[in-house]
C-alpha positions as CSV (number, residue, x, y, z in Angstrom):
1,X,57.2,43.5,8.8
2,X,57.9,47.1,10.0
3,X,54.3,48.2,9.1
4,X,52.8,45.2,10.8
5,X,55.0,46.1,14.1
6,X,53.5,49.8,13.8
7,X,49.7,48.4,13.0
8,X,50.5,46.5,16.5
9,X,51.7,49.0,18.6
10,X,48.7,51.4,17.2
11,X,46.3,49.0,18.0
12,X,47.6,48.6,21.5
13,X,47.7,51.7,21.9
14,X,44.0,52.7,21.4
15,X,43.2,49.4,23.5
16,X,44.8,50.6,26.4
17,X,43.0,54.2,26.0
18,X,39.8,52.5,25.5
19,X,40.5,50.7,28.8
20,X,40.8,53.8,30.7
21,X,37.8,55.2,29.8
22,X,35.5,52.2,30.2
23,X,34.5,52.9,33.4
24,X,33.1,56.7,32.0
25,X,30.1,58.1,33.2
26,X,29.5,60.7,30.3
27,X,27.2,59.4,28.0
28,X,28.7,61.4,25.2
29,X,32.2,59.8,26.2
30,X,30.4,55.9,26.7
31,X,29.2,56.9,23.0
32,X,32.7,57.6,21.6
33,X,34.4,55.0,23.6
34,X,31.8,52.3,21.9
35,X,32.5,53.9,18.4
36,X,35.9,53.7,19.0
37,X,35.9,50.3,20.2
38,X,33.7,49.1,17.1
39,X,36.7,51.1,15.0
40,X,39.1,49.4,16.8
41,X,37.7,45.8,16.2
42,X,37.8,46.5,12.5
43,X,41.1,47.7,12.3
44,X,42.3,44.1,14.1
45,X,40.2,42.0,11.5
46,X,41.8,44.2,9.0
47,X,45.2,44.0,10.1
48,X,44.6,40.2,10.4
49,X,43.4,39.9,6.6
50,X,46.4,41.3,5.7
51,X,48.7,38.8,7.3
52,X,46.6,36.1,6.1
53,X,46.9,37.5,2.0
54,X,50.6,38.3,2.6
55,X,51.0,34.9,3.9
56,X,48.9,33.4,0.7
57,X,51.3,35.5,-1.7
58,X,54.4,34.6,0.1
59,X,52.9,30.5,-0.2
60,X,51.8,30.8,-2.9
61,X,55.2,32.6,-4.9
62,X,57.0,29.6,-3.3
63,X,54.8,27.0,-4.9
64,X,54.8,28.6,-7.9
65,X,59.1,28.4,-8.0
66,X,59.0,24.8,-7.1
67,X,56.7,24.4,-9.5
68,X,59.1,26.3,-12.3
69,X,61.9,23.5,-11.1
């Protein structure tokens, strides 16, 4: 749970510097910004596959002990 609560905070964290650089008129910095952003997107999917096979594990130790009873 702590590392999930760190992911988060990460995340949010390069959202809201992605935010104040939006508005950038550098092309080299619009470039970055839009790698980063594409970076960013993965990480989310990423951090959302890993509470969806945590959840499975956790569901699916549970069935298993019911199972055993």
């Amino acid at each position: 749970m702590a590392t999930q609560q760190t992911t988060n905070q990460h995340l949010a964290a390069a959202r809201q510097l992605l935010d104040e650089v939006k508005d950038a008129t550098d092309p080299q910095t619009k470039a970055s910004a839009a790698t980063a952003h594409a970076i960013l997107v993965l990480a989310e999917q990423v951090a959302v596959a890993r509470v969806v096979m945590a959840t499975e594990a956790v569901n699916g130790e549970r069935m298993e002990t019911a199972a055993a009873h």
